[in-house]
C-alpha positions in Angstrom: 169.7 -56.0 56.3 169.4 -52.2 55.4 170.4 -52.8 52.1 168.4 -55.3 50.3 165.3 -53.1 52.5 166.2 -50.3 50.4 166.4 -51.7 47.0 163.2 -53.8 48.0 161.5 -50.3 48.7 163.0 -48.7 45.7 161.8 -51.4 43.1 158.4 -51.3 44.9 157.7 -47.5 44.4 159.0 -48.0 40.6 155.9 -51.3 40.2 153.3 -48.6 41.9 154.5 -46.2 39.3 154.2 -48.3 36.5 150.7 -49.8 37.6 148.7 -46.8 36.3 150.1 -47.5 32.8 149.5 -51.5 33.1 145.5 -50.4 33.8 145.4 -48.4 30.6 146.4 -51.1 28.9 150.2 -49.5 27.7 152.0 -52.2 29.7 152.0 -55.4 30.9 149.7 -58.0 29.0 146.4 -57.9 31.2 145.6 -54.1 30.7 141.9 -54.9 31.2 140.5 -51.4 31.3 142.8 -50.6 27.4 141.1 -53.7 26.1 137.8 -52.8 26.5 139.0 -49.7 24.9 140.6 -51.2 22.4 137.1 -53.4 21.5 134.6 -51.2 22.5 134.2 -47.2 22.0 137.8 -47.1 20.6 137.8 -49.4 17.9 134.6 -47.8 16.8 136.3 -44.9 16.1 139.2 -46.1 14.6 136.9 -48.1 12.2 135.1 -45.0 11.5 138.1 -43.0 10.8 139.8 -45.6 8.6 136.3 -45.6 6.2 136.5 -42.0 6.6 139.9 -41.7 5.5 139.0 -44.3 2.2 136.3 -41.8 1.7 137.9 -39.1 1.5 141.3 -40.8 -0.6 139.5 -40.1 -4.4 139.1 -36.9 -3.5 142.2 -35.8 -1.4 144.4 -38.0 -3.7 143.0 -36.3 -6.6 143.2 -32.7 -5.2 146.5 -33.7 -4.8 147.5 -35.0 -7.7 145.7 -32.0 -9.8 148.2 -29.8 -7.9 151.2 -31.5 -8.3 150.4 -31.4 -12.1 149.6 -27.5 -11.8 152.3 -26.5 -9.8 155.2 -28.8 -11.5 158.4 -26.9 -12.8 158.5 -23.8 -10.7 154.6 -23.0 -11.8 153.8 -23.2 -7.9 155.9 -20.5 -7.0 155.3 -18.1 -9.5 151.7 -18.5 -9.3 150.9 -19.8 -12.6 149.8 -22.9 -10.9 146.7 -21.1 -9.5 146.0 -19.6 -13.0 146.1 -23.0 -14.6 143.5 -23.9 -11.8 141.4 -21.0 -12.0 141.3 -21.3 -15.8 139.8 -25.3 -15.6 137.6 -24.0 -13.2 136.3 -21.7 -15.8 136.3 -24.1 -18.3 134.1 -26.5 -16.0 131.7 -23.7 -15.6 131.2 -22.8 -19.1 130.8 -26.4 -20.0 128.1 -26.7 -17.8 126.2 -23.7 -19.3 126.3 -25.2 -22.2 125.2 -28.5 -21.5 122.3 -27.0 -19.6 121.3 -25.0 -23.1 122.0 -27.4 -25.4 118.5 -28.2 -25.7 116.3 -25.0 -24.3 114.0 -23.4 -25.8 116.1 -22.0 -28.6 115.1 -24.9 -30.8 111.2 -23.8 -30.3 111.1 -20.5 -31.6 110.8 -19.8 -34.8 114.6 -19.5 -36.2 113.4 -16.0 -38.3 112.4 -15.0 -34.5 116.0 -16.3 -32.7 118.0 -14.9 -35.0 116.5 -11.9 -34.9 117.0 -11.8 -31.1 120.0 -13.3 -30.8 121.4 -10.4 -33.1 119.5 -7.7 -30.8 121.3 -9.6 -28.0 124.6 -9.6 -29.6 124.7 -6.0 -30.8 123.4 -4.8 -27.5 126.2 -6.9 -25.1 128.9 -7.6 -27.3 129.2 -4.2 -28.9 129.7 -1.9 -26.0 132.2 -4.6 -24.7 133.8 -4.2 -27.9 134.1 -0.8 -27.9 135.7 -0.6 -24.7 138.1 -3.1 -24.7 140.8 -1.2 -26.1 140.8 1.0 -22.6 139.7 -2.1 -20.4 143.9 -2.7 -19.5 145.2 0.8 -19.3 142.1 1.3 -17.1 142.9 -2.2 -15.1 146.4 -0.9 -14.5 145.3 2.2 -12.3 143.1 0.2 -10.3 144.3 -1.5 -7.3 143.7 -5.5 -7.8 142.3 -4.5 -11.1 143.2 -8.0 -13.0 142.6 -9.9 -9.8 139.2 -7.9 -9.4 138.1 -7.8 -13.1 138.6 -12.1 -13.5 136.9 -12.0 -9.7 133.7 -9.8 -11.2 133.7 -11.7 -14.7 133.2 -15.4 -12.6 130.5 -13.3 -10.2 128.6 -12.4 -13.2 128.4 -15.7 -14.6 127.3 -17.5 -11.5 124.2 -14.9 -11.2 123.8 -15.4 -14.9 123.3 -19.1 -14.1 120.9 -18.6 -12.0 118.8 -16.4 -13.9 119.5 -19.0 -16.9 117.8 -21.8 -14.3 114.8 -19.9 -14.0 114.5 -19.7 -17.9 115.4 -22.7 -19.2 112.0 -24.4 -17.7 109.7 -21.2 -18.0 110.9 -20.7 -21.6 111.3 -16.8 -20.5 112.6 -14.1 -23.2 115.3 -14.1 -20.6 117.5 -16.6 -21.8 119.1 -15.0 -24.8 119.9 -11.5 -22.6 121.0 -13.7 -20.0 123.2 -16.9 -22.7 124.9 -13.5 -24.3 125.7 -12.2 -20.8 127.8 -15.4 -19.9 129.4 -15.2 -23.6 130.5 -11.3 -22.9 131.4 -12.5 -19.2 133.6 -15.2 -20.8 135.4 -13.3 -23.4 136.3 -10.3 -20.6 137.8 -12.8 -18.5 139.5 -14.5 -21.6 141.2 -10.8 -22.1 142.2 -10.6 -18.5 143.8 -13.5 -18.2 145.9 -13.2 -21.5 147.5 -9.9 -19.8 147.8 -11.7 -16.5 149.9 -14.7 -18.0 153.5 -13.1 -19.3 153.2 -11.9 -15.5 153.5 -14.9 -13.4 156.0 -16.7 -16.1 158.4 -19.1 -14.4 162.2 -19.2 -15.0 163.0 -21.0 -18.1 159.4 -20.7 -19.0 158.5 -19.7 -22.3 155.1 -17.6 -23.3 154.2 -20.7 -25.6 154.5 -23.3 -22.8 152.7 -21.0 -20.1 149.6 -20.9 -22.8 149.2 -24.5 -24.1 149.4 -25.5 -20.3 146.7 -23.6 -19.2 145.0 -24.1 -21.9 145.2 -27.9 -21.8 144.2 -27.0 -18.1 141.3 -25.9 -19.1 140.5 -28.3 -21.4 140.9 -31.2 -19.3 138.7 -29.7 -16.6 136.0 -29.2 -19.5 136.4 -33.4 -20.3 136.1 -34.0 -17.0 132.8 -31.5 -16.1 131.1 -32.3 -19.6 129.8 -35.6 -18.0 129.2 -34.3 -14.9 127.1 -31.8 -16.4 125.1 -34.3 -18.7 124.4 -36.2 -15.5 123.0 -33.3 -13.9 120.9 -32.7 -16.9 119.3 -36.3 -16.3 118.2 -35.1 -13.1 116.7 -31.9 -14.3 117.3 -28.5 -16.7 118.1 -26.1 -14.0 120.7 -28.8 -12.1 123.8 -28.3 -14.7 123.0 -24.8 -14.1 123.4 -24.9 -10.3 126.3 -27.0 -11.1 127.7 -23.9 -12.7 126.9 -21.4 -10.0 128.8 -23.4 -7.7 131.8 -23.3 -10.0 131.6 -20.1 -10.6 131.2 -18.6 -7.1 134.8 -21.4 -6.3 136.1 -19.1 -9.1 135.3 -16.1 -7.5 137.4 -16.2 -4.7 140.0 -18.3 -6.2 140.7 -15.0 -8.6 141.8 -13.1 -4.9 144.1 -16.3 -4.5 146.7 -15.1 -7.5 150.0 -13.3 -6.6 149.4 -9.8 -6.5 152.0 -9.3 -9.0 149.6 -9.5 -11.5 148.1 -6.2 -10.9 150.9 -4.3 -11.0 152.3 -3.1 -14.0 155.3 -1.5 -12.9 157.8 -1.6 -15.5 155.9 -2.0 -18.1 154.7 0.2 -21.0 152.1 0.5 -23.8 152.7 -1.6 -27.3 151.7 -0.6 -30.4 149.9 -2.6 -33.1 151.5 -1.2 -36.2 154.4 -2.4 -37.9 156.6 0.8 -38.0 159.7 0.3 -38.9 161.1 3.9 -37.3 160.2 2.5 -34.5 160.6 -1.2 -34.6 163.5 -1.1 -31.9 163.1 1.2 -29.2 160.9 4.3 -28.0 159.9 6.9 -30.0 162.9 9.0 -31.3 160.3 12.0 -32.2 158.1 13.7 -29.0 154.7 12.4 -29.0 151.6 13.3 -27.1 151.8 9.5 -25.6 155.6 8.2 -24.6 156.5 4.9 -24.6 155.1 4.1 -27.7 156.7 0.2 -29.2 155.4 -1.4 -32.3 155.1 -5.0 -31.8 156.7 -5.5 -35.7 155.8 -6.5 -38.9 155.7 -10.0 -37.9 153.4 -9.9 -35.4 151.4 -7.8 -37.2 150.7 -10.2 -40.2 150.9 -12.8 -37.4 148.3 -11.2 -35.9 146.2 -10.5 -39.1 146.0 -14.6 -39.7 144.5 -15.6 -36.3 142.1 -12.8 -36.4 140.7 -14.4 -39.9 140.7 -17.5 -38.1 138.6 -16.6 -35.2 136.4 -14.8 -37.5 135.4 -17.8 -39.1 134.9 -19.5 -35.8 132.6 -17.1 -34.9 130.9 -17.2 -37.6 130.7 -20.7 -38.0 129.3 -20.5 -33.9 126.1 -18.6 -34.9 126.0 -20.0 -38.4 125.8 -23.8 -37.5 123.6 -23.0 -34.6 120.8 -21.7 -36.8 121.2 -24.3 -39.7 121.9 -27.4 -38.1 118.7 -26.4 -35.9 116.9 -26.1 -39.7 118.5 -28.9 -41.5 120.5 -31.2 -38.7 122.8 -34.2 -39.3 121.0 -37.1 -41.1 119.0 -38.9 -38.2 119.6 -36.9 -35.4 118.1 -33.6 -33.6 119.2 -30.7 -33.6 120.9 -30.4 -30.1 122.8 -33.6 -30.9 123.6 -32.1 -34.1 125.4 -29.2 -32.7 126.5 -31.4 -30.5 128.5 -33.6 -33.0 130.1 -30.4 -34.0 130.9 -28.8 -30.8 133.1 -32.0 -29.9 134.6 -31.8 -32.9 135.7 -28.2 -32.6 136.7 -29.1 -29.2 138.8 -32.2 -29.9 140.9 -30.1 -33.0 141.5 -27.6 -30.5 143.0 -30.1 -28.0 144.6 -31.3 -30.4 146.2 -28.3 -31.4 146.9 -27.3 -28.1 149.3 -30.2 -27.9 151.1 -29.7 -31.2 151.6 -26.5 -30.6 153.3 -26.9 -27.4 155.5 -29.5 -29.6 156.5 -26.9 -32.5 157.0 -24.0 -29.8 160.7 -24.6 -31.4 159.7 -24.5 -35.2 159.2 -21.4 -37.0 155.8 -19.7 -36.2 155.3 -17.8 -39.5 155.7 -21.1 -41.5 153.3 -22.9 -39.0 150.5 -19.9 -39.3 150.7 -20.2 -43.0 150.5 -23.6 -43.3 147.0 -24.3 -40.9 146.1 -21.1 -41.8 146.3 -23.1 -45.6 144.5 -26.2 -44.3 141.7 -24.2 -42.8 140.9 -22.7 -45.9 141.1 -25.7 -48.1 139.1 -27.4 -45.4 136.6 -24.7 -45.7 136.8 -24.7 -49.9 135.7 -28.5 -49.7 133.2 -28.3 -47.3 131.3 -25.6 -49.1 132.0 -27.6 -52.6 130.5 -31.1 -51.3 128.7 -29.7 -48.2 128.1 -32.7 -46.3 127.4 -33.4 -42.3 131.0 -35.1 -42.5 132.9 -32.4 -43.8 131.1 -29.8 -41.6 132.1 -32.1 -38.6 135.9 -31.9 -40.4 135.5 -28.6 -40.8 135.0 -27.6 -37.5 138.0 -29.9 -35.6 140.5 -28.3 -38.6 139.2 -24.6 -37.6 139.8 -25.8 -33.8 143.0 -27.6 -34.5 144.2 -24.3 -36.4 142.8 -21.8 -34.0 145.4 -23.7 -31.2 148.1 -23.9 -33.3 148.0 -20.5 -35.0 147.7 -18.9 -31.4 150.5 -20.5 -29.6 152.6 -19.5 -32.6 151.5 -15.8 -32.3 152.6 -16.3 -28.8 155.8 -17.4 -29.8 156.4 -14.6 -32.4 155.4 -11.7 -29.7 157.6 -13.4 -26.9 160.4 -13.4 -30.0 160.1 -10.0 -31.5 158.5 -8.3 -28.5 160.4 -6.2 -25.9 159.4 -7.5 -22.6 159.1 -3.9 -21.7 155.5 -4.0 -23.5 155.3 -7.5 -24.1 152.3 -7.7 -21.5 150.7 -4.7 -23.3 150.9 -6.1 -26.7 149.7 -9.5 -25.4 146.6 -8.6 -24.1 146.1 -6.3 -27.1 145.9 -8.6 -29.6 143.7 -11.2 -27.8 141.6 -7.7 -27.4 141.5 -7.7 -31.1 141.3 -11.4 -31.4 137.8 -11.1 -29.8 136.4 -8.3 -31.5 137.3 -10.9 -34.8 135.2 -13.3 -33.4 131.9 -10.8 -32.9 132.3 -9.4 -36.4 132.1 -13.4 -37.9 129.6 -13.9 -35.2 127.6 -11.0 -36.7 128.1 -12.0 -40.1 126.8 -16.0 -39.2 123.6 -14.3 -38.1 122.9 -12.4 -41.1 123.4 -15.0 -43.3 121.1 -16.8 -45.6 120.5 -20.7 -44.2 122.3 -21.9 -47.3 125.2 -24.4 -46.4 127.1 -23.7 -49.6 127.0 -20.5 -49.5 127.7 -19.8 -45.5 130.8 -21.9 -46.1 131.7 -20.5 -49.2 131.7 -16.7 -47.3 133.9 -18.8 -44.1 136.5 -19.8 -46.7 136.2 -16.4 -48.3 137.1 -14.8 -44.8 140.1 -17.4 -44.2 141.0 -17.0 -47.6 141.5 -13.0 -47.3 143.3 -13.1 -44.2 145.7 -16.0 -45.5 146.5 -14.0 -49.0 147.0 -10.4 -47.5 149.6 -12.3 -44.8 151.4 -14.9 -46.9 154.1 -13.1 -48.1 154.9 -11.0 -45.2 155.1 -14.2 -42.4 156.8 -16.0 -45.1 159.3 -13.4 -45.8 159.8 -13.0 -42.3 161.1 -16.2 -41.7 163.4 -16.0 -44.3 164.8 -12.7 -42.7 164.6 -13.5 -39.3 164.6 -17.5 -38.8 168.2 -17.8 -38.9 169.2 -15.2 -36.8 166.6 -14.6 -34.2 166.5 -16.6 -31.2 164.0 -19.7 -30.9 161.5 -20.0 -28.3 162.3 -22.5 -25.4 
């Protein structure tokens, strides 16, 4: 019959159809020719892929979960995220410059002969940068990608810096200290930068305060994590934590170019004031001036302002203090390096420390917080000098780091209070300008001293102790004024 001939023909083109799918093994259950793909060539590289792919997991799963971290609460879109990233990433380096010189030929020459270089060194690269770092953001704002360029340059430096440091470490080369104080300059620029480029890439809801302890705590995280790194490297050889750090650095380099560009514009903005004028404590100038614009930041920041620069005086000073004693009289039963060391850690476990607090009491009066660390630093500083002792030098330095946190963040808090946001960014990276030129003048004064421990940390508590008297009464009378009336930080 016609019919069934038909449907016989019709079923028979739709087998031939399918047979080119049955011999690769997608149909039917004898594919022979898939099979021997499946166990030959084709599992191979399926086996390959899968220990590829479990490879690659700790890493890609930990990428991952560092930006999840970063980028949490709106940080990913305003770009903060990549600041809290380029910030470890500059903690990492640093870390690993340190590591590399924490035993270099600085503990062979004679410590008459070091300090006199390392105060040659400081006066010739910290002093210019000193001098021009009051012009460094009004210059940054007429240059196109300036604060994008400027962080770029200031990673750059340190990654050639690095490599010249490799060279020295093993040759023992005069280089090192020219080349150590470069990084230390390099550093604090980019420290400056990146305080103006912060209040720029703030999310919504995001207070000044929480922006800075989490990239802080972003960078201090990434300097936990590299610090082991680097001592492995050092196992291997001097120059390897070095390399280690030109890597980093050079990642950092391009990873400045990878921030919104929003943060080198500085379109409506304008140019703060440091002085607490009262005439002018709430608007523009009333009067005509040679320079427009003009805000004062108020009396609160001021004396705000005034505290954490006596604090990061002492911790400079303590820096090149410790570095030269400890290398002359070091902790009971240890070296030198591990000396330092014991302090370093110390200094950087208070400041983690304080990084966290801080981020806790962003809703707590600032004044009242500054005065009171501000307090335990110099009692902390009165003791150690009175019973010097490896102890309370170890104490001493996690109380200067845990106050240097906490009195910072609260400054924070008190400019993104009493601030206009008009120069808010101005008056921000102004007073971490000044903050750093505090921290070469201690530096300068830790060098000249006599390699007395009663009487270095005698002149520390003397430092902390002039800054905390001449801002008592103003912070605390501040937050009698304005505490009950002035809006807290989120």
């Amino acid at each position: 019959m016609a019919l069934p001939t038909a449907i016989s023909g019709h079923y028979d083109d739709v087998a031939a159809a399918r047979t080119p799918q049955a011999d690769t093994g997608t149909g039917g259950a004898k594919g022979g020719k898939g099979s021997s793909r499946l166990s030959g060539p084709g599992r191979l590289r399926g086996s390959l892929r899968a220990v590829g792919r479990a490879l690659h997991l700790p890493f890609t799963g930990t990428a991952r979960g560092i930006r999840k971290a970063t980028h949490a609460h709106g940080a990913g879109e305003s770009g903060l995220g990549k600041l809290i990233e380029l910030h470890g990433v500059n903690g990492a380096g640093d870390v690993m410059i340190t590591v590399a010189l924490a035993s270099t030929v600085f503990f062979s020459v004679p410590t008459d002969e070091a300090r006199g270089r390392v105060a040659l060194y400081l006066a010739i690269t910290m002093a210019p940068f000193t001098l021009l770092a009051p012009v460094i953001g009004p210059l940054l704002d007429r240059i196109p990608h300036g604060r994008r360029a400027a962080m770029a340059g200031a990673m750059l430096a340190r990654a050639l810096l690095a490599l010249i440091l490799s060279g020295a470490v093993v040759s023992g080369s005069i280089q090192l200290y020219p080349a150590a104080l470069g990084v230390l300059v390099a550093s604090k620029a980019y420290g400056v930068v990146r305080s103006a480029v912060v209040p720029r890439l703030l999310p919504p809801g995001f207070s000044l305060v929480k922006a800075n302890s989490r990239v802080t705590l972003g960078g201090l995280l990434a300097t936990g994590i590299a610090a082991p790194i680097g001592a492995g490297l050092q196992q291997i050889g001097p120059r390897w934590p070095l390399y280690g750090a030109f890597v980093i650095f050079v990642a950092g380099t391009f990873l400045s170019f990878t921030l919104p560009p929003k943060v080198d514009s500085a379109k409506g903005e304008d140019t703060a004031l440091l002085a607490a004028d009262e005439e002018h404590l709430h608007g523009p100038h009333r009067r005509p001036v040679k320079r427009p614009g003009l805000r004062t930041v108020g009396p609160a920041v001021t004396h705000a302002l005034a505290a954490n620069a006596s604090i990061r005086c002492l911790t400079g000073f303590l820096i090149f203090f410790l570095a030269f004693l400890l290398r002359e009289h070091p902790i009971s039963g240890q070296s030198a390096a591990v000396s330092l060391g014991i302090v370093g850690v110390s200094a950087g476990v208070g400041n983690a420390f304080g990084t966290a607090v801080g981020a806790w009491l962003r809703s707590r009066a600032p004044e009242i917080i500054i005065v009171t660390v501000v307090a335990c630093v110099l009692g902390a500083a009165i003791t150690a000098a009175l019973f010097f002792g490896a102890v309370l030098v170890a104490g001493l330095a996690a109380i200067a780091g845990f106050a240097q946190a906490l009195a910072k963040l609260s400054l924070d808090a008190l400019i993104q209070r009493d601030v206009p946001e008009l120069v808010r960014t101005s008056a921000f990276a102004r007073s971490e300008t000044l903050l750093q030129m505090s921290w070469v003048l201690g530096g300068a004064v830790g060098i000249a001293m006599p390699l007395n421990g009663t009487l270095g940390l005698a002149v520390g508590a003397a430092i902390v102790g002039t800054g905390w008297l001449t801002t008592v009464r103003g912070l605390i009378g501040s937050a009698r004024r304005g505490g009950a009336t002035r809006p807290r930080v989120a």
